[in-house]
C-alpha positions as CSV (number, residue, x, y, z in Angstrom):
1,X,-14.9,15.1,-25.7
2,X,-14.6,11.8,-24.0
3,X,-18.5,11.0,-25.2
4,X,-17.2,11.8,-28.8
5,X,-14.6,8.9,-28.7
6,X,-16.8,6.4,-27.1
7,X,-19.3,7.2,-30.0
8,X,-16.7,6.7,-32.4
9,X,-15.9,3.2,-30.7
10,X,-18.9,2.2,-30.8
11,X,-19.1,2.9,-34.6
12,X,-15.4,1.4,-35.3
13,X,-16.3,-1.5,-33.0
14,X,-13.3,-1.0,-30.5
15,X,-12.7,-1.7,-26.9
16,X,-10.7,1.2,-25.8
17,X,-8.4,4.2,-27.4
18,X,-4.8,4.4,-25.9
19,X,-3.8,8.4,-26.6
20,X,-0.1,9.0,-26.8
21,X,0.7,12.4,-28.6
22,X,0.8,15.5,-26.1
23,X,-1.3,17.5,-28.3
24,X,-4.2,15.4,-28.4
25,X,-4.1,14.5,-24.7
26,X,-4.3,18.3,-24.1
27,X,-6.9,18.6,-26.5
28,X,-9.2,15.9,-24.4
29,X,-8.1,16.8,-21.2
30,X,-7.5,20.4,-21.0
31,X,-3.9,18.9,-19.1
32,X,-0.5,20.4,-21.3
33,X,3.2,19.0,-20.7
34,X,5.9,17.9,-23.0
35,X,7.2,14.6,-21.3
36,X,10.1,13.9,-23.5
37,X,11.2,10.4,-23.1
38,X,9.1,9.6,-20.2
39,X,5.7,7.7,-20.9
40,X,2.8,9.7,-20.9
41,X,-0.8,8.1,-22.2
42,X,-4.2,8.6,-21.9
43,X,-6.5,5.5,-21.8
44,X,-10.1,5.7,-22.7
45,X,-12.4,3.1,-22.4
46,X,-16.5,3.5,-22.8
47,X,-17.1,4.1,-19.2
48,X,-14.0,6.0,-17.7
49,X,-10.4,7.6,-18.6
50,X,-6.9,7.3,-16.9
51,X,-4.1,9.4,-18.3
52,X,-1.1,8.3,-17.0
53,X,1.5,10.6,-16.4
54,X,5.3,10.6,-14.8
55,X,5.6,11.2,-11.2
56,X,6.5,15.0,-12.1
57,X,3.5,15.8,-13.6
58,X,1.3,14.6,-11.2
59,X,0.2,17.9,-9.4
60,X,0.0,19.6,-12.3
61,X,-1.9,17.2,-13.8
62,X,-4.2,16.5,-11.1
63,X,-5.4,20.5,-11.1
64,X,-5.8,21.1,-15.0
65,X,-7.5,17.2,-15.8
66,X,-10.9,17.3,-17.1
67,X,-13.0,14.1,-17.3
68,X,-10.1,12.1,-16.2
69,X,-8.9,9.9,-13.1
70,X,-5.1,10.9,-12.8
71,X,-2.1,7.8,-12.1
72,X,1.7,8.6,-11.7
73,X,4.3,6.2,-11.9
74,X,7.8,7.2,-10.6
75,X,11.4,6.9,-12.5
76,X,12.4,3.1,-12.2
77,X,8.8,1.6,-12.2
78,X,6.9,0.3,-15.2
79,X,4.9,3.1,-16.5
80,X,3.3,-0.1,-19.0
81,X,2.1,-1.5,-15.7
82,X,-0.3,1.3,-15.2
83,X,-1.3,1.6,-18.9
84,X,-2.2,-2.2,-18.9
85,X,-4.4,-1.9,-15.5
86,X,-6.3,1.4,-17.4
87,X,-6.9,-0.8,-20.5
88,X,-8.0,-3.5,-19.1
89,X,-7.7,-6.4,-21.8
90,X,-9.1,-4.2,-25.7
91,X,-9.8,-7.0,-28.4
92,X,-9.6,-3.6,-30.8
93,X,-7.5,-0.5,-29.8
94,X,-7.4,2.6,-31.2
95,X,-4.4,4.4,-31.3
96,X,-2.7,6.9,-33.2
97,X,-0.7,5.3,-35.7
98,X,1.1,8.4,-36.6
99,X,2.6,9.0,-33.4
100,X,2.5,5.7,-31.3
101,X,6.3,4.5,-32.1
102,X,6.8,0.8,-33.1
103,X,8.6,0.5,-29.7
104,X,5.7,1.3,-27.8
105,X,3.4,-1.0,-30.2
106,X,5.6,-4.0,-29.1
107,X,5.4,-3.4,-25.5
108,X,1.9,-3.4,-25.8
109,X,1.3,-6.2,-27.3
110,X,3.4,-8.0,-24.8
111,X,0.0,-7.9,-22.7
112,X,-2.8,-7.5,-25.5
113,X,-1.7,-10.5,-27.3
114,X,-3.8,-10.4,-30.4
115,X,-5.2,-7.0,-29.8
116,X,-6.0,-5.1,-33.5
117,X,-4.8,-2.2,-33.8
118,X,-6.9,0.6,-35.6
119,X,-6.4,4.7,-35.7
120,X,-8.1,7.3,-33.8
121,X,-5.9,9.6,-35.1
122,X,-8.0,11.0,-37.5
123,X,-10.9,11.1,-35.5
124,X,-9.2,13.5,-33.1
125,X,-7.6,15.5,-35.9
126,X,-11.4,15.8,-37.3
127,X,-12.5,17.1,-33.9
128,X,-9.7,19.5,-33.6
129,X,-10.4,20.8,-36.7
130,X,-13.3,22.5,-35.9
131,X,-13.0,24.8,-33.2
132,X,-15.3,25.9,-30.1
133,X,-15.8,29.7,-28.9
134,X,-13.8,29.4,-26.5
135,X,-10.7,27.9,-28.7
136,X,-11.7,30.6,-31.4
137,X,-11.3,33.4,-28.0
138,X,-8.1,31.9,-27.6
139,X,-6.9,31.8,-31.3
140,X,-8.4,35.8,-31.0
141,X,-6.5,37.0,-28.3
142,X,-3.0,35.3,-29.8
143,X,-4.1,36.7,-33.2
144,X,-4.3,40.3,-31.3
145,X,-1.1,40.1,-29.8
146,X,0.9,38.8,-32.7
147,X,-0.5,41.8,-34.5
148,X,0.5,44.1,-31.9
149,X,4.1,42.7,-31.6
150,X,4.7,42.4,-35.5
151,X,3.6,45.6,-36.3
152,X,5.8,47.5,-33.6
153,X,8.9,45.2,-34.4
154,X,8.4,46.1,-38.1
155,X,8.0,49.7,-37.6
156,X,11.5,49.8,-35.4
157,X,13.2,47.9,-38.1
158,X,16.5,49.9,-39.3
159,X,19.6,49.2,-41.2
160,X,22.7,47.2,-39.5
161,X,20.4,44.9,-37.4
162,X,20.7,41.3,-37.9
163,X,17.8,38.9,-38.8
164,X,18.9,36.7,-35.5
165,X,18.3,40.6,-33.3
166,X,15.2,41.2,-34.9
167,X,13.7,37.6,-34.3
168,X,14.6,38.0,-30.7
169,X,13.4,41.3,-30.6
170,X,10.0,39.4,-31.6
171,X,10.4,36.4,-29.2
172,X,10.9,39.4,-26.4
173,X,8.2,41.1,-27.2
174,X,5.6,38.0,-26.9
175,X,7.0,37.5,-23.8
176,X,6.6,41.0,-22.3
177,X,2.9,40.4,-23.6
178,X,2.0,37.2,-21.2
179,X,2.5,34.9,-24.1
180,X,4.6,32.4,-25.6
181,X,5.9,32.0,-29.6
182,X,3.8,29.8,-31.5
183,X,7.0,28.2,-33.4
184,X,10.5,29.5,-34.4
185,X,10.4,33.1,-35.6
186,X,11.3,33.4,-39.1
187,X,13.0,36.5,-40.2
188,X,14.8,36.9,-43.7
189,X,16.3,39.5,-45.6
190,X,17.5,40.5,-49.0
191,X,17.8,36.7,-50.8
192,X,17.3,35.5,-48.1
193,X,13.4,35.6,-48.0
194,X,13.5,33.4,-51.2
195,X,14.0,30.5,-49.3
196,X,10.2,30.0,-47.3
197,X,12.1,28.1,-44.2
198,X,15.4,29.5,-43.8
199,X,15.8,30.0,-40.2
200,X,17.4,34.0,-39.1
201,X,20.9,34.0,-39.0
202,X,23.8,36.8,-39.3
203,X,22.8,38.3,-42.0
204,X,22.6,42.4,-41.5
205,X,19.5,44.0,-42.7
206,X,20.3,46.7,-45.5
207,X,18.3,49.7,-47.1
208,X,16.0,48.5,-49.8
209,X,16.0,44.9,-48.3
210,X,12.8,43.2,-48.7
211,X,12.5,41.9,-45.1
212,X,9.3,38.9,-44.3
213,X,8.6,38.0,-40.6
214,X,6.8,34.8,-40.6
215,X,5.8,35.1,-36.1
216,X,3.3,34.2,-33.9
217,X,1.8,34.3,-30.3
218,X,0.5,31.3,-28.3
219,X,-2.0,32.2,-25.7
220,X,-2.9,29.7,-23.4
221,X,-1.8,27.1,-26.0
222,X,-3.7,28.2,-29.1
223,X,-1.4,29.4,-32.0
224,X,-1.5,32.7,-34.1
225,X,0.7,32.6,-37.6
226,X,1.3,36.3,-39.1
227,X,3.7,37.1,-42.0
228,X,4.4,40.3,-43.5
229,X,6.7,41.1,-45.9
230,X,8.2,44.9,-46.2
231,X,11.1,46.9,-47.9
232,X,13.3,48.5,-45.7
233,X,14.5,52.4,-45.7
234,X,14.0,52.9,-49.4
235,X,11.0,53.2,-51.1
236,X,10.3,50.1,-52.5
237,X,11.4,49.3,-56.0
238,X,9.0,48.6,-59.1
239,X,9.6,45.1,-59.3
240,X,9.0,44.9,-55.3
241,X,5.9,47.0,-55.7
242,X,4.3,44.4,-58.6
243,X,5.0,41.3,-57.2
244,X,3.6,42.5,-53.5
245,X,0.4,43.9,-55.4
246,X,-0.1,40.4,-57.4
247,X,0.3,38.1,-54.0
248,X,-2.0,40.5,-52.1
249,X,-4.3,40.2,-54.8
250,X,-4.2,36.2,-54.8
251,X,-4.3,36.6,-50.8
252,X,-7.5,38.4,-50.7
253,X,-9.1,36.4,-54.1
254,X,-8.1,33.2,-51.2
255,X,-10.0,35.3,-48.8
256,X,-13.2,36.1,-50.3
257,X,-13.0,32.0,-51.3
258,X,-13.6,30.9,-47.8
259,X,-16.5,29.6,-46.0
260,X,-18.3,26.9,-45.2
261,X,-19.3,24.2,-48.1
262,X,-16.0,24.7,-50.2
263,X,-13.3,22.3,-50.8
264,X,-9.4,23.1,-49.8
265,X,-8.4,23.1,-53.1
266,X,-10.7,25.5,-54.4
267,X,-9.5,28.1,-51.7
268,X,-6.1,27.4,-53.0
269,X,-7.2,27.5,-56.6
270,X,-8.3,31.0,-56.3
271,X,-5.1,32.7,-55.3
272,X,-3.2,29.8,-57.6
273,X,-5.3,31.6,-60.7
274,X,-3.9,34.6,-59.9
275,X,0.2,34.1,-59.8
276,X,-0.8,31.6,-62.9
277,X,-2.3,34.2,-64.6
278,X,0.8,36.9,-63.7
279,X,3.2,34.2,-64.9
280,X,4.0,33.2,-61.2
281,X,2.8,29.9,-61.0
282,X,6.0,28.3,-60.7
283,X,6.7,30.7,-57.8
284,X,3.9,30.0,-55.6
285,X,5.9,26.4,-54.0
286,X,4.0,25.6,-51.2
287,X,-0.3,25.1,-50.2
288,X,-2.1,28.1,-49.9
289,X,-2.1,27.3,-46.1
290,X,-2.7,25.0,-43.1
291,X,-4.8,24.5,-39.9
292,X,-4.6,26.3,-36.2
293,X,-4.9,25.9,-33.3
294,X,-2.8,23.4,-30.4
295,X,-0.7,23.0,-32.9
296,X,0.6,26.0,-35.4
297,X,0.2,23.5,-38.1
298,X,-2.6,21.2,-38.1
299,X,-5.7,20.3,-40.3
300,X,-7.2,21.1,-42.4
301,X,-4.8,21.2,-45.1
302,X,-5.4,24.2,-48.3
303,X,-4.2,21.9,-50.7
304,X,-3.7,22.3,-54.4
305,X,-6.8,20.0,-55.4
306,X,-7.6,19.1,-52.3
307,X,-10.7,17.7,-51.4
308,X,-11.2,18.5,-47.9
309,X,-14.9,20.4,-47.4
310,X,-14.1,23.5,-45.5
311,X,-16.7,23.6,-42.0
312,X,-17.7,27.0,-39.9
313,X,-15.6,27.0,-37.1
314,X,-12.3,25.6,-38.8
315,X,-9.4,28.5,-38.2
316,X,-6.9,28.5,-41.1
317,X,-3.8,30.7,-42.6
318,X,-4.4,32.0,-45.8
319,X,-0.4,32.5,-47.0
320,X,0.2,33.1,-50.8
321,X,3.6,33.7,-51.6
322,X,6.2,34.2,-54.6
323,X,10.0,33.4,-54.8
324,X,12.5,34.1,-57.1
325,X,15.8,32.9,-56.3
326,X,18.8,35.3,-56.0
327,X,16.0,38.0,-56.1
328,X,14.1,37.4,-53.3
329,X,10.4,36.3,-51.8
330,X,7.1,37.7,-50.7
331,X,4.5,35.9,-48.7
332,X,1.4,37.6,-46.9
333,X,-0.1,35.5,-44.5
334,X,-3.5,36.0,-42.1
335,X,-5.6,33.6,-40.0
336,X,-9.3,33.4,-40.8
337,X,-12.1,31.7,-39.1
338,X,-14.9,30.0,-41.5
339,X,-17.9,30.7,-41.6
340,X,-21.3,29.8,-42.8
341,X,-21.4,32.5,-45.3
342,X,-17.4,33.5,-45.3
343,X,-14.8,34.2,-43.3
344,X,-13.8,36.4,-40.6
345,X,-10.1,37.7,-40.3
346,X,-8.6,37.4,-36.9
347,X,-5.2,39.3,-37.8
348,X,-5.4,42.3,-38.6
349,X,-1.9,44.0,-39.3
350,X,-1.5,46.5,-42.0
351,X,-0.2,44.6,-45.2
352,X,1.8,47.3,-46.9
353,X,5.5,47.5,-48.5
354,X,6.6,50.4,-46.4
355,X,6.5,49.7,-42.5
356,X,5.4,53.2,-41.2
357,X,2.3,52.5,-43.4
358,X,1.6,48.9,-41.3
């Protein structure tokens, strides 16, 4: 990874990269930690890389670092101190300006006076984008285990239960499989599931409630997104039944869009056609879908019209979905990987109305 950056300062003529978001520091290093509002950075320079850590971290740090010499500063020294030794003095420094706070900018320039600042942020988004085997294992075995959890949760679902149980019922269940959630579990009932964010609250689940669980394992950092939307005790309603067949029917046109050599925005066009076609245009509010991986929402982006060129080895949500207030919503959501020729569906969980059918 390391060789990848100093290629790409060489072609953007810097000196050195100064890394500051977690995620992409565990992306180069293989080294995860959340260091909240201590200074954490990796330095890269053409011939070596420092990440500089808190105190804390150093152990752990020291056994998961690939590539990278290790330097801890403790609580009331000057973490800057260490970050200007591991720079040495950049005339051009890449950082990433979506992450790197004004603050920390002004710090730095305190000892790179006149240094240009110029972002390597998209560089490392474009090499996160596409995945290796062994991040598309990873994204296989969280995919797995989401479908195992979801799929047994949704089965157990009954009348009287709050969204709030059910979502920890979820959270539990990752955890009893060696994992950890992927983001907050998202669990809606009844109107609720209108409303594509609303976090689970006290609502109690009722017969004939549509009911969407939007959930996901992390294994070993690498994300899974799954959502299924059912209808609970009662068979499902005509309405229900025609607007589930129209967004599985833009899901899988989505589907059979992907692979290699398209754009973003024709994925999204093809299950846009559909709910335009059905009258549900105005219903489908967000992108088809988003990137996975480190991060549960990363690039690429499935834009409408976008103009991003879709390469094997990307891994991203396909997520169609309808919502009419007071009524309700109805997403389906799986995670693909691209390839050459296609794609190749890395959640599996049964996609129909009635749970015992899933």
């Amino acid at each position: 990874m390391f060789g990848r950056l100093a290629g790409w300062m060489e072609a953007t003529g810097a000196d050195a990269a100064l890394v500051t978001h977690p995620v992409s520091i565990a992306y180069l290093t293989g080294f995860r930690a959340e260091p909240h509002e201590r200074l954490m950075a990796l330095a890269v320079r053409p011939d070596r890389a420092v990440l500089v850590v808190p105190w804390l971290e150093e152990e752990a740090a020291c056994a998961a670092v690939r590539g990278a010499e290790v330097r801890a500063w403790r609580d009331g020294e000057d973490p800057w101190a260490a970050v200007e030794a591991a720079l040495g003095r950049p005339r051009r420094l890449g950082v990433e300006k979506a992450h790197l706070t004004l603050a920390s900018w002004e710090r730095l320039r305190e000892f790179l006076v006149g240094a240009e600042p110029v972002d390597v942020g998209a560089e490392i988004r474009r090499l996160r984008a596409r995945k290796t085997p062994e991040e598309i294992a990873r994204l296989e075995r969280a995919a797995g285990l989401t479908d195992e959890v979801v799929g047994r949760v949704l089965r157990e679902l009954e009348p009287g239960r709050t969204e709030l149980e059910v979502a920890a019922a979820l959270d539990l269940a990752v955890a009893a499989g060696g994992a950890t959630t992927s983001f907050e579990t998202l669990v809606q009932s009844g109107e609720n599931t209108a409303r594509p964010h609303q976090p689970p609250g006290g609502r109690r689940l009722r017969s004939g409630d549509l009911v969407l669980v939007d959930a996901g394992a992390a294994w070993e950092g690498y994300r899974a997104d799954l959502t299924r939307t059912v209808v609970l005790g009662e068979p499902p309603d005509a309405r229900q039944r025609e607007l589930h067949r129209l967004v599985l029917e833009a899901h899988d046109a989505a589907v059979a869009a992907v692979r290699a050599g398209v754009t973003s925005g024709q994925v999204d066009e093809a299950a846009r056609s559909v709910l335009r076609g059905a009258g549900l245009g105005e219903r489908f509010i967000h992108r088809l879908g988003h990137g996975l991986g480190l991060e549960a929402h990363e690039a690429p982006s499935l834009d409408p019209g976008g103009g991003t060129v879709l390469e094997a080895g990307m891994v991203v949500t396909v997520e169609p979905g309808v919502y009419v207030p007071g009524w309700g919503g109805i997403r389906i959501e799986d995670d693909v990987v691209v390839e050459p020729n296609g794609c190749r569906m890395l959640t599996r969980t049964g996609r129909a109305l009635r749970p015992a059918e899933l």
